[in-house]
C-alpha positions in Angstrom: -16.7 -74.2 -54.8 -17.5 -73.8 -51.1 -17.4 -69.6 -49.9 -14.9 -70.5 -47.4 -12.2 -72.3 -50.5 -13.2 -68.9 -52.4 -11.9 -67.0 -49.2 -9.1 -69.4 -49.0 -7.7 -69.1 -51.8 -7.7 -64.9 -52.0 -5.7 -65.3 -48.9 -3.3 -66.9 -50.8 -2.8 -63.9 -52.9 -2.8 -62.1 -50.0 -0.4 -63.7 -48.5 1.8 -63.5 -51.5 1.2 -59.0 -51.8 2.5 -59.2 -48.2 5.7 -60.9 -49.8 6.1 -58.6 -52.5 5.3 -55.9 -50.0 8.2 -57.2 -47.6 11.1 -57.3 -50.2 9.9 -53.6 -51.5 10.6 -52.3 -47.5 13.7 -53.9 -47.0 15.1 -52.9 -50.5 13.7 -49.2 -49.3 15.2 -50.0 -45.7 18.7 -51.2 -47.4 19.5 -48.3 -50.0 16.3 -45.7 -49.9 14.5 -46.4 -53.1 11.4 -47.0 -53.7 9.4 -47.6 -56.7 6.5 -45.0 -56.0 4.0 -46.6 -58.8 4.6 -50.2 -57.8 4.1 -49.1 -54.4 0.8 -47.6 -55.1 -0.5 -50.4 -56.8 -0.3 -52.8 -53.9 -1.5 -49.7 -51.7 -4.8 -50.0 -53.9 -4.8 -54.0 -53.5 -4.5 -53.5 -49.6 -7.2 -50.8 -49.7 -9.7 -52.1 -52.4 -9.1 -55.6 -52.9 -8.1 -56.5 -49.0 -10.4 -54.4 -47.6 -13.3 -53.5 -49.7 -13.9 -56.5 -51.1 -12.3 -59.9 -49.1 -12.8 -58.4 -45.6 -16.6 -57.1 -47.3 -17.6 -60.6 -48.1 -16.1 -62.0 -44.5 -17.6 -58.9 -42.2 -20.9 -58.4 -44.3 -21.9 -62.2 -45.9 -19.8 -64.7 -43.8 -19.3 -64.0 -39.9 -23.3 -63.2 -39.6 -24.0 -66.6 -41.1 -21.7 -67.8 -38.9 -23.8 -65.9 -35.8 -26.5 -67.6 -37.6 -25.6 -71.2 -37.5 -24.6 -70.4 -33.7 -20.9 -69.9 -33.6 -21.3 -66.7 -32.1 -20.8 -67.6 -28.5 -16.8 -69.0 -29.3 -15.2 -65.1 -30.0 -13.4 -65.9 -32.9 -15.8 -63.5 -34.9 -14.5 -60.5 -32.2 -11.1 -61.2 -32.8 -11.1 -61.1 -36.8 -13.5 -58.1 -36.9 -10.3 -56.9 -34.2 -7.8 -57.5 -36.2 -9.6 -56.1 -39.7 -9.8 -53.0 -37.9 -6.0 -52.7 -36.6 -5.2 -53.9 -40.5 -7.1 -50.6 -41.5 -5.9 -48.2 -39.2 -2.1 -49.5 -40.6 -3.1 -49.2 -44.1 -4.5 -45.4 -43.7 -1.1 -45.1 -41.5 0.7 -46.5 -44.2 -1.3 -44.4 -46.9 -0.5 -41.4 -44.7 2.9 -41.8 -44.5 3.2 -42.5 -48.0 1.6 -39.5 -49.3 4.0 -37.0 -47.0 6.8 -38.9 -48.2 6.2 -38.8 -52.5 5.4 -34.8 -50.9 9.2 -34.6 -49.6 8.4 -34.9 -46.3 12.0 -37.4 -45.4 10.9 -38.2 -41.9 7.6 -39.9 -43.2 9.8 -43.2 -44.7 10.3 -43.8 -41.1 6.5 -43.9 -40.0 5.6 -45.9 -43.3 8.3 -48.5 -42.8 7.1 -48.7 -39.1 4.1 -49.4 -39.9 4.1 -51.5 -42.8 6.2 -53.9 -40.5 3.6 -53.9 -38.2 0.9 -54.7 -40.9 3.0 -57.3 -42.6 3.4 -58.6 -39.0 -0.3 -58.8 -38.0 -1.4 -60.3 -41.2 -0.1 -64.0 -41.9 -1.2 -65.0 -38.4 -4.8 -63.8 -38.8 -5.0 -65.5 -42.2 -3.9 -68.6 -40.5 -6.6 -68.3 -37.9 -9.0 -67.6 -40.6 -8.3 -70.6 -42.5 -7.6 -72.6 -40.1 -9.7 -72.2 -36.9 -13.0 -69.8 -38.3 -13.3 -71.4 -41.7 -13.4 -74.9 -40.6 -16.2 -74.3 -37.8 -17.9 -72.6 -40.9 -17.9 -75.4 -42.9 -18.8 -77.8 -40.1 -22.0 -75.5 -39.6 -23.1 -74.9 -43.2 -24.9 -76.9 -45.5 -24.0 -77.2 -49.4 -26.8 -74.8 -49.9 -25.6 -72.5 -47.6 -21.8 -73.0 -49.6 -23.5 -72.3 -52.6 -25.4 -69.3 -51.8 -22.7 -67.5 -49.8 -20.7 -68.1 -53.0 -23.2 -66.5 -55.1 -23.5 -63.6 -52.7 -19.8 -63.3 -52.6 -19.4 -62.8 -56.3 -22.0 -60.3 -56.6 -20.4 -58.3 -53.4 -17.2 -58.5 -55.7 -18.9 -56.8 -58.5 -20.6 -54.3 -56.5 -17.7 -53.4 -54.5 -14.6 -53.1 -56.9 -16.0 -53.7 -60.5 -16.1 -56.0 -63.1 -12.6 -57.3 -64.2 -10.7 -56.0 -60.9 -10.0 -59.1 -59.3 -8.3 -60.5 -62.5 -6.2 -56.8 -62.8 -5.2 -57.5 -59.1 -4.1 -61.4 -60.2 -2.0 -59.7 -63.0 -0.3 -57.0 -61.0 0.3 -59.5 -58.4 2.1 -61.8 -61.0 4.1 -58.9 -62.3 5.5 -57.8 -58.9 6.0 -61.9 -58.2 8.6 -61.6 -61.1 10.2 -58.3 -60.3 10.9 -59.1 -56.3 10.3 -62.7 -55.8 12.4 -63.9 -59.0 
């Protein structure tokens, strides 16, 4: 499997959290509730799997063998290392507000609804750039070999960084919360 398919294809559970994620703020938006452990779950995908581990393999492994193979000069690398940064200033917004509201602190649903709106917001089009703009001038750049051994590095950075057995946890909390608010 190429390193860019690997990263691929986490976006698409990515992309599917953020749907989960969407329905659990408007059902909070529409009568208050909100299911505090489920909740916390995909706070710990955002924050270990999101950000630990697939923006990990993209900020430490990919983008400087991108720089490498000379696609520096084109700015795309500015804007996704941009954009992972806004994404984790929302999360620790989000975690935040989170935290003063399971404290009884009302006014915090507010500042976590804003801001998970403006996460879910920012998210799907940077994917899209990602797989569709950055990934493909990857692949145009790097040799099988280089495939192969960013793959390799990307499943040891995996290991290191969130454990042995996470990712497949993540896959099974993610199908869980498919069925509960995606039917």
């Amino acid at each position: 499997m190429k390193a860019t398919q690997q990263l691929k294809d986490e976006h698409q559970g990515i992309k599917t959290v953020f749907r989960i994620l969407d329905k659990i703020f408007e059902k909070f938006k529409a009568d208050g509730t909100l299911d505090t452990a489920h909740f916390e779950g995909i706070l710990d995908f955002l924050k270990v799997f999101v950000d630990k581990c697939h923006h990990g393999k993209e900020e430490d492994l990919l983008f400087p063998a991108m720089e490498q193979a000379g696609i520096a000069g084109h700015g795309h690398i500015r804007v996704m290392l941009s954009e992972h940064t806004a994404g984790r200033n929302y999360v620790k917004n989000i975690s935040d507000a989170f935290a003063g509201y399971k404290a009884g602190n009302k006014a915090a649903a507010a500042e976590l609804i804003d801001n998970a709106g403006e996460y879910i917001s920012l998210m799907p089009a940077h994917i899209d750039k990602e797989n569709n703009v950055l990934y493909p001038m990857a692949d145009s750049r790097f040799s099988e070999e280089k495939q192969e051994e960013l793959y390799q590095a990307f499943e040891k950075l995996e290991i290191e960084r969130i454990g042995v057995g996470r990712h497949e946890e993540f896959h099974e909390m993610i199908e869980k919360f498919m069925e509960i608010y995606l039917g």
